[in-house]
C-alpha positions as a LaTeX table, in Angstrom:
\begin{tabular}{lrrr}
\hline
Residue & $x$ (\AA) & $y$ (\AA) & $z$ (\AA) \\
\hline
Unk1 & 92.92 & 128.73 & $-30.18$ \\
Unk2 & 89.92 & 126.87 & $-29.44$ \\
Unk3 & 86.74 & 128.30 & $-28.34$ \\
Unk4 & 83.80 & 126.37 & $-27.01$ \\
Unk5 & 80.11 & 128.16 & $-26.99$ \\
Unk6 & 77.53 & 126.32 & $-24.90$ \\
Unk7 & 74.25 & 126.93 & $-25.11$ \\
Unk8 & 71.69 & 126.03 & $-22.02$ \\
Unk9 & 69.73 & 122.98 & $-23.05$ \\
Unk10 & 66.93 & 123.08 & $-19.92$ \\
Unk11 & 64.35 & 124.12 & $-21.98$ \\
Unk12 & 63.11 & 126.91 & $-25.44$ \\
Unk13 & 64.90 & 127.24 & $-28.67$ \\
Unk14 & 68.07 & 125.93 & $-28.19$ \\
Unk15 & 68.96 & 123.55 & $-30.96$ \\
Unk16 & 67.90 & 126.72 & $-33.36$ \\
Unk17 & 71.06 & 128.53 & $-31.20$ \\
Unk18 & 72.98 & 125.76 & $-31.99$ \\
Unk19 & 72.45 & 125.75 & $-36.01$ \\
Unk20 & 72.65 & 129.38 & $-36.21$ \\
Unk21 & 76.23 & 129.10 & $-34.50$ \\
Unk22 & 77.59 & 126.81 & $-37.01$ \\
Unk23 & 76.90 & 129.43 & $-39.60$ \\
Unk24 & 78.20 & 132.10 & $-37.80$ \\
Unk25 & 81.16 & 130.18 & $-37.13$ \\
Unk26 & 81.79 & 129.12 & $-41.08$ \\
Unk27 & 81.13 & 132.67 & $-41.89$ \\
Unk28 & 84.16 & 133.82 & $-39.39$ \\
Unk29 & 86.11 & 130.83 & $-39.98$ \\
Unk30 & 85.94 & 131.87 & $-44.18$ \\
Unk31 & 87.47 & 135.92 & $-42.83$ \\
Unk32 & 89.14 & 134.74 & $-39.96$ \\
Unk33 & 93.14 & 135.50 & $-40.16$ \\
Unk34 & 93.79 & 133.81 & $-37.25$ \\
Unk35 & 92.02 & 130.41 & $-37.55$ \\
Unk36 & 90.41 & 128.98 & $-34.49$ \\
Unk37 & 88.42 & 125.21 & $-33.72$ \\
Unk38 & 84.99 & 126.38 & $-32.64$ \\
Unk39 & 82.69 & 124.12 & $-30.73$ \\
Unk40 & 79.16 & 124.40 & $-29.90$ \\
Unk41 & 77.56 & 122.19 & $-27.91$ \\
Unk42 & 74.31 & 121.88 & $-25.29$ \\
Unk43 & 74.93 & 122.63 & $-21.46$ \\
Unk44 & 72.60 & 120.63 & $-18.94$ \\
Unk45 & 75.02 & 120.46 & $-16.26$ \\
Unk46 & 77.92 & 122.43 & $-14.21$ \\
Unk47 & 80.56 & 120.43 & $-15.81$ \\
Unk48 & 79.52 & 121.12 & $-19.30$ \\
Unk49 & 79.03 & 124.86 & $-18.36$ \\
Unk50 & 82.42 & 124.96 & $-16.92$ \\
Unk51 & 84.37 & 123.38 & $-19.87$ \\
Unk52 & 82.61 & 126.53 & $-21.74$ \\
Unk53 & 84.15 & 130.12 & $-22.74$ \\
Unk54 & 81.18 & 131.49 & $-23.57$ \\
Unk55 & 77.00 & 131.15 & $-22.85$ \\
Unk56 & 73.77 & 131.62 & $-24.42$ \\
Unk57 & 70.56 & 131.30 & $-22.98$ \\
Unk58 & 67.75 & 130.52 & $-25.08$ \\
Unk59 & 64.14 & 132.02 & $-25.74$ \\
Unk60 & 61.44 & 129.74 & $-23.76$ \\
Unk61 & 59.91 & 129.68 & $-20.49$ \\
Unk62 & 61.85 & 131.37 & $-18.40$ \\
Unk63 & 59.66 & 130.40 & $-15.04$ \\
Unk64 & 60.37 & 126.83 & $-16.86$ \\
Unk65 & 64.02 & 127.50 & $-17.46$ \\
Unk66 & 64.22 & 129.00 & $-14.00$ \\
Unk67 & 62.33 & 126.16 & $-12.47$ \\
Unk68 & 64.64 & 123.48 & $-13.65$ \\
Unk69 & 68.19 & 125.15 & $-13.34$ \\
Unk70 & 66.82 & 125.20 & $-9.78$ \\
Unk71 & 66.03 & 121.50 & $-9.83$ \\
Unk72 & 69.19 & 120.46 & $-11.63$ \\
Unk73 & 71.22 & 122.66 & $-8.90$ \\
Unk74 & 72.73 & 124.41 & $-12.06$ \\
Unk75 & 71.38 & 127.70 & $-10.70$ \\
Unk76 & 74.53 & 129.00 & $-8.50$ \\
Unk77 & 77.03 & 127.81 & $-11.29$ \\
Unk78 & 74.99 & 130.07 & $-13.77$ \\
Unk79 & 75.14 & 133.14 & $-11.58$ \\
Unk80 & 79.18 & 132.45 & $-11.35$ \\
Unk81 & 79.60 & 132.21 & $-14.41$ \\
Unk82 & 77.69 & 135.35 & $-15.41$ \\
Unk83 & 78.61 & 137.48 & $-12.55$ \\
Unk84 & 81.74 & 136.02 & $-10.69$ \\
Unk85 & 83.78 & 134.82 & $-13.89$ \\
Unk86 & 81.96 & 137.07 & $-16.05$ \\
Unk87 & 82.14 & 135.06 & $-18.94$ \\
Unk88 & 80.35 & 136.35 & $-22.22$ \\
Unk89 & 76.52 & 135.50 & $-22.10$ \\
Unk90 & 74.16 & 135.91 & $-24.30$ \\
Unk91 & 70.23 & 135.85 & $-23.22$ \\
Unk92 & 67.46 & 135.90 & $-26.02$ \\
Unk93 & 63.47 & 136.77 & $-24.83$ \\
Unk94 & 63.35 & 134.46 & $-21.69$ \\
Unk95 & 67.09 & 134.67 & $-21.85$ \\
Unk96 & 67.00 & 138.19 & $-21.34$ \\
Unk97 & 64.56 & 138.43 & $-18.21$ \\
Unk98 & 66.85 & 135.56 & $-16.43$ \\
Unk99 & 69.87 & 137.62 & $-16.96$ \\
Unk100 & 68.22 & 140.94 & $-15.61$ \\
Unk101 & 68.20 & 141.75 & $-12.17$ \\
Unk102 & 65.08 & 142.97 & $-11.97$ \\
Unk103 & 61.60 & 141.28 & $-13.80$ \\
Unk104 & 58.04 & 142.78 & $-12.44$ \\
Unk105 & 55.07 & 140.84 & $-13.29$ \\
Unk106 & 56.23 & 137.97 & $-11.26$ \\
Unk107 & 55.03 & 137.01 & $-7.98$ \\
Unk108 & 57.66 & 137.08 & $-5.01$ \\
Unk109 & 59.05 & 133.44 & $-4.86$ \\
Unk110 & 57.74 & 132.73 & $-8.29$ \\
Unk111 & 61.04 & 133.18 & $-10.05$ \\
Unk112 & 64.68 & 132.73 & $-9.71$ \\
Unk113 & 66.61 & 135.41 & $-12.15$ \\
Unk114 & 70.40 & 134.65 & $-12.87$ \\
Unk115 & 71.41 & 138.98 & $-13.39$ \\
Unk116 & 74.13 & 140.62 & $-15.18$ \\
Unk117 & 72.55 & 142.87 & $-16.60$ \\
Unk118 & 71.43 & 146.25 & $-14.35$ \\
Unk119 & 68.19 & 146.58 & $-15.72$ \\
Unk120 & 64.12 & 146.02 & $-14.63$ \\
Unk121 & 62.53 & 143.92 & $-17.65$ \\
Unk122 & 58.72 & 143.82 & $-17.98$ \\
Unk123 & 57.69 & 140.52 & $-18.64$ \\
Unk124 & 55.20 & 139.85 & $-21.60$ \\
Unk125 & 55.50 & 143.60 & $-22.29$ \\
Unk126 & 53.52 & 142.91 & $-25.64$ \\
Unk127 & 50.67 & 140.18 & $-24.73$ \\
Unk128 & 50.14 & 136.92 & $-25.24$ \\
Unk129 & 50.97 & 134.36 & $-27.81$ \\
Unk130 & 48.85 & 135.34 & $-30.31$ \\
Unk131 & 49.90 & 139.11 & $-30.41$ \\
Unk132 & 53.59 & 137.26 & $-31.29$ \\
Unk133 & 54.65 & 140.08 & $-34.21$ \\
Unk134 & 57.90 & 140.46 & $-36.39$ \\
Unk135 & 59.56 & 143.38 & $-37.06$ \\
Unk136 & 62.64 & 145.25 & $-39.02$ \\
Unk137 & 64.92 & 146.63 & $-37.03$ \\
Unk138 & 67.50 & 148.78 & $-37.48$ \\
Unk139 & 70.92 & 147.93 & $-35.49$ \\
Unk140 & 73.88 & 149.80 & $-35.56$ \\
Unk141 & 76.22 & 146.96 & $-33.68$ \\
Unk142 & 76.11 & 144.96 & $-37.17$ \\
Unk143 & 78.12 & 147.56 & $-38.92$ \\
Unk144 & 80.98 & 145.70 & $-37.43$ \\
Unk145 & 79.37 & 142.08 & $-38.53$ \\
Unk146 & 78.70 & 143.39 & $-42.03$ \\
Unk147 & 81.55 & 145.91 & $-43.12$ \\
Unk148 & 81.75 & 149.49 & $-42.90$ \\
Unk149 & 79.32 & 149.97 & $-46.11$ \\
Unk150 & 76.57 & 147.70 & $-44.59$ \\
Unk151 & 73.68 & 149.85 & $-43.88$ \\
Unk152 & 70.60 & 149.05 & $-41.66$ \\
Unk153 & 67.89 & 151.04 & $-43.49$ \\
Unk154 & 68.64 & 148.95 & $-46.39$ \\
Unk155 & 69.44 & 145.45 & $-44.61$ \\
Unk156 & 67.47 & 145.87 & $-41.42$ \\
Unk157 & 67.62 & 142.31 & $-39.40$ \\
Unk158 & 63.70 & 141.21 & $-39.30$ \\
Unk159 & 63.24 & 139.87 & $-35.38$ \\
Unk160 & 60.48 & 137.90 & $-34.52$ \\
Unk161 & 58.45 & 138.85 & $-31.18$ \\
Unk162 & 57.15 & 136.02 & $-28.94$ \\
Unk163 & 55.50 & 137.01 & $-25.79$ \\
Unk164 & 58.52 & 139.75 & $-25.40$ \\
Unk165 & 59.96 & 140.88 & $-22.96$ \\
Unk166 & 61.04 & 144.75 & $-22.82$ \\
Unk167 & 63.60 & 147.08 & $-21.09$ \\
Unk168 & 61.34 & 149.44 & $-19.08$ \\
Unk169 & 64.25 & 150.96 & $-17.18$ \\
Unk170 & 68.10 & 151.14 & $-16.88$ \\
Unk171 & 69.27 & 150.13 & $-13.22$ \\
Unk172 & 71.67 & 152.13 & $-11.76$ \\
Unk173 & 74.98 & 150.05 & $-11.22$ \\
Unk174 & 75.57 & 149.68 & $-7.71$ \\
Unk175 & 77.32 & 147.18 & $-5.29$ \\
Unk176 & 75.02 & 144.39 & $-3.91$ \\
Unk177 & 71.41 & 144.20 & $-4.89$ \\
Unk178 & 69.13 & 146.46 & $-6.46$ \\
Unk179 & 67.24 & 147.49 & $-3.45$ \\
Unk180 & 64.89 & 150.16 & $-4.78$ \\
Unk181 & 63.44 & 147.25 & $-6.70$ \\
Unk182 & 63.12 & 144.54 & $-4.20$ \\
Unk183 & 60.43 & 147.17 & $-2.52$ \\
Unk184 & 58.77 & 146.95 & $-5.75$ \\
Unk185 & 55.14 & 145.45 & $-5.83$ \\
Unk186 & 55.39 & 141.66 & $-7.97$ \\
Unk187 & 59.13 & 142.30 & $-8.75$ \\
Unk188 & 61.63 & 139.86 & $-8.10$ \\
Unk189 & 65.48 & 140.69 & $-8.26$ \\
Unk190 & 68.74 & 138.70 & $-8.71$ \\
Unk191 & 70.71 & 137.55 & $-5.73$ \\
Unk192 & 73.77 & 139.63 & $-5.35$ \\
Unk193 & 77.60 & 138.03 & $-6.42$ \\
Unk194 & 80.97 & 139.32 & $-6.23$ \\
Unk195 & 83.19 & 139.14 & $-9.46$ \\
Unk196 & 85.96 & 137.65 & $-8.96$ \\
Unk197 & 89.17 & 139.59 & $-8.34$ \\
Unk198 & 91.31 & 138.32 & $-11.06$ \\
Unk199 & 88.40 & 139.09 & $-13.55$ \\
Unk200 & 88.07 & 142.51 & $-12.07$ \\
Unk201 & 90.96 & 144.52 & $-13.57$ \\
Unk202 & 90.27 & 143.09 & $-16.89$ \\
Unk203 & 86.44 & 144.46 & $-17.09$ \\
Unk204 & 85.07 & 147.21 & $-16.40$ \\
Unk205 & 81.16 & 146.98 & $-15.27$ \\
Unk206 & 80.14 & 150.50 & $-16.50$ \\
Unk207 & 76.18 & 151.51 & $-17.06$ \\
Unk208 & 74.08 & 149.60 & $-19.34$ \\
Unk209 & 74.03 & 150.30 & $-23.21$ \\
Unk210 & 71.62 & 150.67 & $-25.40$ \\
Unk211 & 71.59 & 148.90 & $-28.54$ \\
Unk212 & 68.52 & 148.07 & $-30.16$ \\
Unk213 & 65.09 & 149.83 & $-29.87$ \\
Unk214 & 61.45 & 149.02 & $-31.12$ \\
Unk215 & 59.83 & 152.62 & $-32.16$ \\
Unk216 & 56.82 & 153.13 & $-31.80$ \\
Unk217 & 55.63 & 150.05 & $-30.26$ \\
Unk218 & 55.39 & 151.66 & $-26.56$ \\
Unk219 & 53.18 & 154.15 & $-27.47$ \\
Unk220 & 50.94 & 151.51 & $-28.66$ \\
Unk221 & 50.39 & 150.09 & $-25.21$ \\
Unk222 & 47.29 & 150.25 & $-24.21$ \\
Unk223 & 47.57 & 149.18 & $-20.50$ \\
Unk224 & 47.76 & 152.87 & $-18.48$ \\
Unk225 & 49.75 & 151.16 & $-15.84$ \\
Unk226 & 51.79 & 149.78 & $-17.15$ \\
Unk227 & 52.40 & 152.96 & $-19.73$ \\
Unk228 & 53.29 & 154.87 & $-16.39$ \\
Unk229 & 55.98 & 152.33 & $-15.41$ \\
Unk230 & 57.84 & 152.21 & $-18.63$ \\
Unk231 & 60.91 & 154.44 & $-18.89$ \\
Unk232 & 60.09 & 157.92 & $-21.02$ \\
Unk233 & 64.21 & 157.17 & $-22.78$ \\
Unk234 & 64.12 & 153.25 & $-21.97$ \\
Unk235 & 60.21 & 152.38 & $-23.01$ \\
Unk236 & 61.43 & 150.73 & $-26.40$ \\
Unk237 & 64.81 & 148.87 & $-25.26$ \\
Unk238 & 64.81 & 145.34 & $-26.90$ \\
Unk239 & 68.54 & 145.03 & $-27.15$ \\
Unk240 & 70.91 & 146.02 & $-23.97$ \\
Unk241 & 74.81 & 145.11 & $-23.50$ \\
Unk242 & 76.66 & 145.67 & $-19.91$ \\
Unk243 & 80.19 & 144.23 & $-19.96$ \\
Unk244 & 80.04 & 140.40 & $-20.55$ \\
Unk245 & 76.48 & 140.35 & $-20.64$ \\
Unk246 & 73.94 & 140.77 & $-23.91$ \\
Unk247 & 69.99 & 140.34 & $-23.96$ \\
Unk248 & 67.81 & 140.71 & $-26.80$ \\
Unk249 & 64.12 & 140.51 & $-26.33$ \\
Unk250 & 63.34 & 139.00 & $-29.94$ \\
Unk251 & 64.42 & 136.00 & $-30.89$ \\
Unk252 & 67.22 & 136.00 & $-33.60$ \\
Unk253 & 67.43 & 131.98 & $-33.35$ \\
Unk254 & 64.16 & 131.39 & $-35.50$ \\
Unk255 & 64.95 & 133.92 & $-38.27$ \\
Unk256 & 67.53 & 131.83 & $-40.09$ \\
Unk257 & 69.64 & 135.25 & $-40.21$ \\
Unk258 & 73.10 & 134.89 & $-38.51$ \\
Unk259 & 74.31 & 138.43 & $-38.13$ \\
Unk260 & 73.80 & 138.51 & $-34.71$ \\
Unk261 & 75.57 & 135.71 & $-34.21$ \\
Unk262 & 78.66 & 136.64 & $-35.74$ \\
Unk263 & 78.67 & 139.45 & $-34.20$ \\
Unk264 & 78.54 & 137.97 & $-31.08$ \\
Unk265 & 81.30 & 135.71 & $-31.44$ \\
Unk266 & 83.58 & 138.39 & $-32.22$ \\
Unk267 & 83.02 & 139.61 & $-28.94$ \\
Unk268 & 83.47 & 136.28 & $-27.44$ \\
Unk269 & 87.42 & 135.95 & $-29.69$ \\
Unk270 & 87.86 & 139.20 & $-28.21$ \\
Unk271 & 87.13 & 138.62 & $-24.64$ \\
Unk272 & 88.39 & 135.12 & $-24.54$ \\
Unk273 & 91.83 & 136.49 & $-26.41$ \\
Unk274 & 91.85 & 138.95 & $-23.43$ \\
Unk275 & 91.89 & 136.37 & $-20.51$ \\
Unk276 & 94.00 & 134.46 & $-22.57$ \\
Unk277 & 96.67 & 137.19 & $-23.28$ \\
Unk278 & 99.89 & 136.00 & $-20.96$ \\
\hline
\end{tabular}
């Protein structure tokens, strides 16, 4: 019953990943009936990614991380094993625009994006650097991390904002590549990939959903442009989950909170169990 979570090591916040996954995986090995080996380790290259069950990709640069997944040829075997294999992958701020198949904001040829995840992020959605903010949020999905009594208004998981991204609007899920968006003005889209047969009648790659939002923060955009892009339902989105694939726009690595992170490794026992299952 071993399980082995990798976490890409190119560039960002990825030894924080990596601490923050030992706790989680104390805190489920301490409830866990069925005991399991966890291990967490860096990926740099296609052999370490393909020895794991499970991926995160870290907040950064993600031109950077981009840039050098690109060099390091590990750009291909990331889009497999998001959207071919469709193993579980988590994508936090930078994360989260590599996994989406559509970014705007970026110059045509400036960026490769991995995908997964139908959905147009807006890059730096809330400014530079120094507007970096934190805020409590309130998120349902922990109930399951936390018990049936836990309550959000009460234990709401403080996220930290750096350069953000946002969800500015849910992609339709169709076959190939988004091409409504590749007409788009400075927006760049993820190549298209087949999943793999095999994988196919074990998930089902239905609509985006919503799990996390930021109120009130859209209306406080001041840009009128980029007010008229954003999504009237979708404007706030900072947490999204399609099938194998999670993004969160904040980063839950530099909080020193691991709810998240247990969270998501129950949904990595459960999907591994399920490929697993004879």
């Amino acid at each position: 019953m071993d399980i082995t979570v990798g976490v890409l090591a190119l560039q960002g916040a990825f030894k924080e990943h990596i601490q923050l996954l030992r706790e989680a995986g104390q805190i489920l090995a301490s409830k866990d009936i069925v005991k399991r080996k966890w291990t967490f380790k860096e990926v740099r290259t296609e052999q370490e990614l393909t020895s794991c069950d499970a991926l995160i990709i870290p907040g950064g640069e993600s031109t950077a991380i981009s840039l050098v997944a690109q060099r390091s040829n590990m750009l291909e075997p990331l889009r497999d094993f998001v959207k071919v294999t469709r193993k579980p992958t988590w994508g936090t701020c930078a994360g989260l625009i590599l996994l989406a198949e559509a970014a705007n904001q970026t110059k045509k040829g400036g960026q490769e994006l991995i995908g997964g995840l139908d959905v147009r992020v807006n890059r730096n959605h809330f400014g530079r650097q120094v507007e970096s903010f934190q805020a409590d949020l309130e998120l349902p999905f922990l109930y399951q991390a936390d018990g049936e009594d836990f309550d959000t208004s009460r234990n709401p998981f403080r996220a930290i904002f750096i350069r953000a991204p946002i969800v500015e609007k849910l992609l339709p899920h169709v076959p190939g590549i988004q091409q409504d968006e590749a007409n788009m003005d400075e927006t760049v889209i993820a190549p298209s990939r087949a999943i793999d047969e095999a994988v196919a009648k074990d998930i089902k790659l239905a609509d985006v959903e919503i799990m996390g939002r930021l109120p009130g923060r859209t209306a406080a955009v001041k840009d009128d442009a980029t007010k008229e892009k954003l999504d009237a339902e979708a404007g706030d989105i900072i947490a999204v989950r399609q099938a194998n694939v999670f993004g969160t726009s904040f980063h839950p690595e530099l909080t020193g909170d691991p709810r998240i992170h247990v969270w998501w490794l129950e949904q990595v026992v459960e999907a591994v169990d399920r490929r697993r299952k004879p």
